[in-house]
C-alpha positions as CSV (number, residue, x, y, z in Angstrom):
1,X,73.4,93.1,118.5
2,X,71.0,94.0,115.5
3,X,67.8,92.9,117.9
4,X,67.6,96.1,119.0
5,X,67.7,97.6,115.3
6,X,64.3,97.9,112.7
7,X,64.9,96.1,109.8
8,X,65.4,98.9,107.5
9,X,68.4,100.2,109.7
10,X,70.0,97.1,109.4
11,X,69.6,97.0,105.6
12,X,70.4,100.1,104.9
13,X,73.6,100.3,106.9
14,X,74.9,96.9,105.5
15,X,74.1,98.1,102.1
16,X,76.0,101.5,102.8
17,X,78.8,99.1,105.0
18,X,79.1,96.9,101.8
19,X,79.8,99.9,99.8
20,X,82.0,101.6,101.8
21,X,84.7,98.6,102.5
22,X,84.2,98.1,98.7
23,X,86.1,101.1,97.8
24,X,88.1,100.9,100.3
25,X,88.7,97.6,99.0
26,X,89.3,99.0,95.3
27,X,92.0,101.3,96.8
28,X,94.0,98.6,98.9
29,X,94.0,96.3,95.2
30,X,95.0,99.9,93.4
31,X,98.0,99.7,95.6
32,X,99.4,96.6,94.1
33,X,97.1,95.8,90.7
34,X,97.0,98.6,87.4
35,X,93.5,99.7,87.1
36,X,93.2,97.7,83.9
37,X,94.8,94.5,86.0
38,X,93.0,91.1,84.3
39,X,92.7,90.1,87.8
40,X,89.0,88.9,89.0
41,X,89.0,91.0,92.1
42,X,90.0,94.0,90.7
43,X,88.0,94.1,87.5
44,X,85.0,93.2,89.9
45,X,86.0,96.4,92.2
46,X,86.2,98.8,89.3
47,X,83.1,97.5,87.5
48,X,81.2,98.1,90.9
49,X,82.9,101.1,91.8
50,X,83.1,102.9,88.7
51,X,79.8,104.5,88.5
52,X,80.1,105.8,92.2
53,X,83.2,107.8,91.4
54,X,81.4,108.9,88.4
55,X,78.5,110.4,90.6
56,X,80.9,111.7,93.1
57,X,83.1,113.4,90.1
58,X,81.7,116.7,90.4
59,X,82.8,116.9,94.4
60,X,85.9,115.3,93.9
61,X,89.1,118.1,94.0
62,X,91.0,118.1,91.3
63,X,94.0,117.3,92.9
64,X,93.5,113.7,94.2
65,X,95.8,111.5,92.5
66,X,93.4,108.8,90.8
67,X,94.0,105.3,93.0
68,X,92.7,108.1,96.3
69,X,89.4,108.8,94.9
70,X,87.8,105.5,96.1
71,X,89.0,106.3,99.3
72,X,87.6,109.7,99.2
73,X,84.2,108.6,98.0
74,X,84.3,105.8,100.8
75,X,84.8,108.7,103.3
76,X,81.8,110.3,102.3
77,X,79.9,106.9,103.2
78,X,81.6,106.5,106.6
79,X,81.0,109.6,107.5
80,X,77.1,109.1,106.8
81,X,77.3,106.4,108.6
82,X,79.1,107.4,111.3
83,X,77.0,110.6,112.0
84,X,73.9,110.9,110.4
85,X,72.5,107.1,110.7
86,X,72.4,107.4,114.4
87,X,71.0,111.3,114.1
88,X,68.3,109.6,112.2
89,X,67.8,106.8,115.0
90,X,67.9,109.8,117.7
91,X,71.3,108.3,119.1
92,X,72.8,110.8,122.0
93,X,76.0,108.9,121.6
94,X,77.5,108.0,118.2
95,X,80.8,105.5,117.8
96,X,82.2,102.7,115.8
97,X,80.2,100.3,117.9
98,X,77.1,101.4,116.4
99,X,77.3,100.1,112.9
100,X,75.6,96.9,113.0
101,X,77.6,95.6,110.0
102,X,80.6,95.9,111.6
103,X,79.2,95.3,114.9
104,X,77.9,91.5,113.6
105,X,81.5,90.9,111.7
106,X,83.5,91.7,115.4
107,X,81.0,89.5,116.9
108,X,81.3,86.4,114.7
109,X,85.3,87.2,114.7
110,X,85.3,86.6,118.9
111,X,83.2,83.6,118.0
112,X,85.6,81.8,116.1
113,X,88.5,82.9,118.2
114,X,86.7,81.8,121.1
115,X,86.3,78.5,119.6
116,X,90.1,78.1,118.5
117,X,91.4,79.1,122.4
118,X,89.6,76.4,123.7
């Protein structure tokens, strides 16, 4: 899948990927876990994702209860994703099937499955 991807687009959409299901990761622990939880994985999500939501403060409405704003901010990154990294590329056709993060992850998931039905 990413053969037919430059380098750079590969970095920068698994950089932007990796961010992305990061705070959507800090908002599935902020379901279960306090903010201030002693657990590793969330003090690892809010340490990361802290000074994102402090960058996206000033665009953030007022009325988002706290544990949505990573989810909000995460929007902002799919939807750059989604619709201005295949702009960039010149795509005609945009889709979830063009994010080679994602893309790479779905193939390596039939991979394994393949080898488990056999």
């Amino acid at each position: 899948m990413s053969e037919g991807f430059p380098i750079w687009v590969i970095i920068v959409d698994y950089v932007l990927g990796t961010v992305m299901w990061t705070l959507i990761g800090r908002f599935g622990m902020s379901l279960f876990l306090p903010e201030n939880s002693s657990f590793f994985f969330m003090r690892f999500f809010v340490r990361v994702t802290n000074p994102l939501l402090k960058l996206f403060g000033p665009i953030t409405p007022a009325f988002l209860v706290p544990p949505l704003i990573p989810l909000y901010v995460a929007w902002f990154f799919f939807m750059f994703r989604f619709y201005a990294m295949p702009w960039l590329l010149g795509y005609s056709v945009m889709g979830m099937l063009s994010f080679p993060l994602e893309s790479e992850i779905a193939q390596g998931v039939a991979y394994l499955v393949g080898l488990l039905l056999r």
